[in-house]
C-alpha positions in Angstrom: -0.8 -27.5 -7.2 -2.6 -24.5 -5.9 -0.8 -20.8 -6.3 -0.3 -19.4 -3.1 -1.5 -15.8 -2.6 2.1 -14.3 -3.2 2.3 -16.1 -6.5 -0.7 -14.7 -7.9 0.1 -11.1 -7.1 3.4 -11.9 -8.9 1.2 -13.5 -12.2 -1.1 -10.4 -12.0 1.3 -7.9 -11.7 3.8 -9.0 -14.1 1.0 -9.1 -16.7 -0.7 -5.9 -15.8 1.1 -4.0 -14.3 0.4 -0.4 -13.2 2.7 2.3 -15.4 0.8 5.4 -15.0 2.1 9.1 -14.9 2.6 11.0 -11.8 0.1 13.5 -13.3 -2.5 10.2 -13.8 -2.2 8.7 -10.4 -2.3 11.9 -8.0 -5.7 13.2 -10.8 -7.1 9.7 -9.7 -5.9 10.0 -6.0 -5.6 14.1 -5.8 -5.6 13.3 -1.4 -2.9 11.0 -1.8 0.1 13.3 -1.1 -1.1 14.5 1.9 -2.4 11.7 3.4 1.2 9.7 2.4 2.9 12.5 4.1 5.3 12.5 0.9 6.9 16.1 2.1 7.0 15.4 5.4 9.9 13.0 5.7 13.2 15.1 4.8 16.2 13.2 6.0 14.6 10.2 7.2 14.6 6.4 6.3 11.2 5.8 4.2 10.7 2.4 3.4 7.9 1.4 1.1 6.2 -1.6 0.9 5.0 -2.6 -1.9 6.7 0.4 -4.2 5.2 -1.2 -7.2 6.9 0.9 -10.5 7.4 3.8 -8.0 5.4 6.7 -8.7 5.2 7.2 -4.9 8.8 6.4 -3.9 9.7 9.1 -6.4 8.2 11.6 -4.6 9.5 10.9 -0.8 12.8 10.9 -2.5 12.7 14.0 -4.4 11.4 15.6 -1.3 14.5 14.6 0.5 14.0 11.4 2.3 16.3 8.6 2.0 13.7 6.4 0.2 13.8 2.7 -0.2 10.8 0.8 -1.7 10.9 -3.2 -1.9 8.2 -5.7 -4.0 7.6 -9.2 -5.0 6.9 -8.6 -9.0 9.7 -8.7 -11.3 8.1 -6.6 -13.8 7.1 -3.9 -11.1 11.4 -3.6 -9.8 12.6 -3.5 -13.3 9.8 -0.2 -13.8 10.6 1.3 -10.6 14.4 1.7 -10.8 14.0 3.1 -14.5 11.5 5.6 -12.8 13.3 6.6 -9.9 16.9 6.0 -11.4 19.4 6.6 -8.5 17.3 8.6 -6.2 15.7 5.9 -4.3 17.0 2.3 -3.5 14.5 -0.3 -5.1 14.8 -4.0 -4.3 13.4 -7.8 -4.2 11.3 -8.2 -0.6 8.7 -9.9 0.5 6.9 -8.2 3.4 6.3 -10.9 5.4 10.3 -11.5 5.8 11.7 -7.8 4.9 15.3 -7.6 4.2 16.5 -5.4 6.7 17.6 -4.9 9.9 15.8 -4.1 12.9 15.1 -0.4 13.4 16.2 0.4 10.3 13.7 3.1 9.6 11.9 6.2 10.0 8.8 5.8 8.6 7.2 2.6 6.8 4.7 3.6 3.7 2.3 1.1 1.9 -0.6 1.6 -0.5 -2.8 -0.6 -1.5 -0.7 -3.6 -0.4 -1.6 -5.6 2.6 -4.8 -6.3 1.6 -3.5 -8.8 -1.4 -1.5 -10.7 1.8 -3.3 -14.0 3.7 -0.8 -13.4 6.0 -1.2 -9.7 6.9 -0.4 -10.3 10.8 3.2 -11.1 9.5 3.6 -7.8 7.2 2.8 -5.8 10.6 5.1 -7.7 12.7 8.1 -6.8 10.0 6.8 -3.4 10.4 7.4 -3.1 13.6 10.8 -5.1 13.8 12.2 -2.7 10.8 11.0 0.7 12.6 12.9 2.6 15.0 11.5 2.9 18.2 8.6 5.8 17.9 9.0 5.4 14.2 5.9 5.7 12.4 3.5 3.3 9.9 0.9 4.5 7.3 -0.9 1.8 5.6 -3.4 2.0 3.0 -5.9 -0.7 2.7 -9.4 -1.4 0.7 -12.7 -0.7 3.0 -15.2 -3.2 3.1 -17.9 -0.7 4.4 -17.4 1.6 0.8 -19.7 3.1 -2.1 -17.0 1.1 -4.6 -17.4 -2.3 -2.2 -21.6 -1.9 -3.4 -21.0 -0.5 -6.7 -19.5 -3.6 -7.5 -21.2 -6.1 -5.9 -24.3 -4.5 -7.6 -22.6 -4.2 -10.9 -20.8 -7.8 -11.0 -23.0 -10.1 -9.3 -20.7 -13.2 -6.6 -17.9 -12.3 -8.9 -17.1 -9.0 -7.6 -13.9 -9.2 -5.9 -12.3 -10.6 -9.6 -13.3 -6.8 -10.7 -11.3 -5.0 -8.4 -8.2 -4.7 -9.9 -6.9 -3.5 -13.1 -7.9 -7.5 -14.7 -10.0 -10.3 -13.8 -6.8 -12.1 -12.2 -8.0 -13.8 -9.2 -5.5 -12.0 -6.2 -6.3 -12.4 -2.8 -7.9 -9.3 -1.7 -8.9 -8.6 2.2 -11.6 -5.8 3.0 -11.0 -4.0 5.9 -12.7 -2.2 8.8 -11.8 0.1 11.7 -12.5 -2.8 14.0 -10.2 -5.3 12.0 -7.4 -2.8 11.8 -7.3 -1.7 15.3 -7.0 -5.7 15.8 -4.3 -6.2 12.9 -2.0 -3.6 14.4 -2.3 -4.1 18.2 -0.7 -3.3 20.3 0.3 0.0 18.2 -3.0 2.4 18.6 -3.9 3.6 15.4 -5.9 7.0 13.8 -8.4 6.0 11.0 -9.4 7.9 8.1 -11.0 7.3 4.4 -10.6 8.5 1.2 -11.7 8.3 -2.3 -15.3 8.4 -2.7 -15.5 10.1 -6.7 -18.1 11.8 -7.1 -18.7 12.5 -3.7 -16.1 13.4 -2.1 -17.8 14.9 0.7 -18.7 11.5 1.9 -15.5 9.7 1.6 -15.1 10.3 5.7 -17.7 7.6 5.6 -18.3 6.0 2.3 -14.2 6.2 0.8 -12.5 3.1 -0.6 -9.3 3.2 0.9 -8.8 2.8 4.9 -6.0 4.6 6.4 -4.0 3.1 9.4 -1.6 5.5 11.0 0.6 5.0 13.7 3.7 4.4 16.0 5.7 1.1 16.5 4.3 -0.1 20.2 
């Protein structure tokens, strides 16, 4: 029988998965505060999607939001809750059925997660159902149009996608573009940016890796 998409995320994942320091992650991704806003959200309800082992939760939390963070991996909950401890909520949730009420936040965060879903259209429709009206999304995905999308075609041949992530698992990955995102969240209108473009930095507004969908719940 064929694994379904969700079930080899949950392999990968719980074989690799991606324990890195605070100081690690934000010297890979130094634009990553800012652009997740992760000061900006004092005594709201944050809910991340995806929280894998929480380096990100952590930080809306101990700037004073009332951070929850859900995933599918086993191995990525049992990380996060040792990492945040009881300053964040972590818990089981797929985000194609999240387990929450409607309006039931602030502000929904995810980075580097929709991409891995063949359902995607059903991750922004729980968006929207679990945001308060006027609450706002910011969703990071991979950008097909990208120096690292031709670095590794170049570098890996027809195999690429299998060396995207941290093994040569092979997780459903998605490649986004402005057009495809505007389409994915409609009706909500959406501001695009990119980042991560090492060693160029300076073109990242046109060549980055990651696609940034921001917004408000239509």
């Amino acid at each position: 029988m064929e694994s379904s998409p969700a079930d080899l995320v949950i392999k990968h994942w719980d074989a690799t998965p991606l324990y890195v320091s605070e100081e690690e992650r934000y010297g890979i991704y130094p634009w990553l505060p800012e652009v997740g806003e992760f000061r900006q959200h004092e005594g709201e309800r944050v809910l991340e999607i995806g929280c894998g082992t929480g380096c990100d939760l952590l930080q809306f939390a101990r700037h004073g939001a009332l951070a929850t963070g859900v995933d599918i991996t086993p191995g990525h909950l049992k990380l996060a809750r040792q990492r945040v401890g009881n300053l964040a909520t972590v818990l089981y949730g797929d985000g194609r059925d999240l387990p929450f009420p409607d309006a039931s936040f602030d502000y929904v965060y995810s980075h580097g997660v929709l991409h891995h879903s063949d359902e995607p259209r059903k991750v922004v429709h729980e968006i929207f159902r679990v945001l308060r009206p006027g609450g706002r999304f910011n969703i990071h995905v991979y950008a097909l149009f990208s120096y690292f999308t031709l670095w590794t075609m170049l570098r890996h041949g027809r195999d690429w996608k299998l060396c995207i992530e941290n093994s040569r698992d092979p997780v459903h990955i998605d490649l986004n573009t402005g057009r495809s995102l505007r389409r994915l969240f409609a009706p909500a209108k959406i501001t695009l940016t990119k980042h991560q473009c090492k060693p160029w930095e300076s073109l990242a507004p046109l060549l980055g890796w990651f696609l940034i969908a921001r917004g408000q719940r239509p």
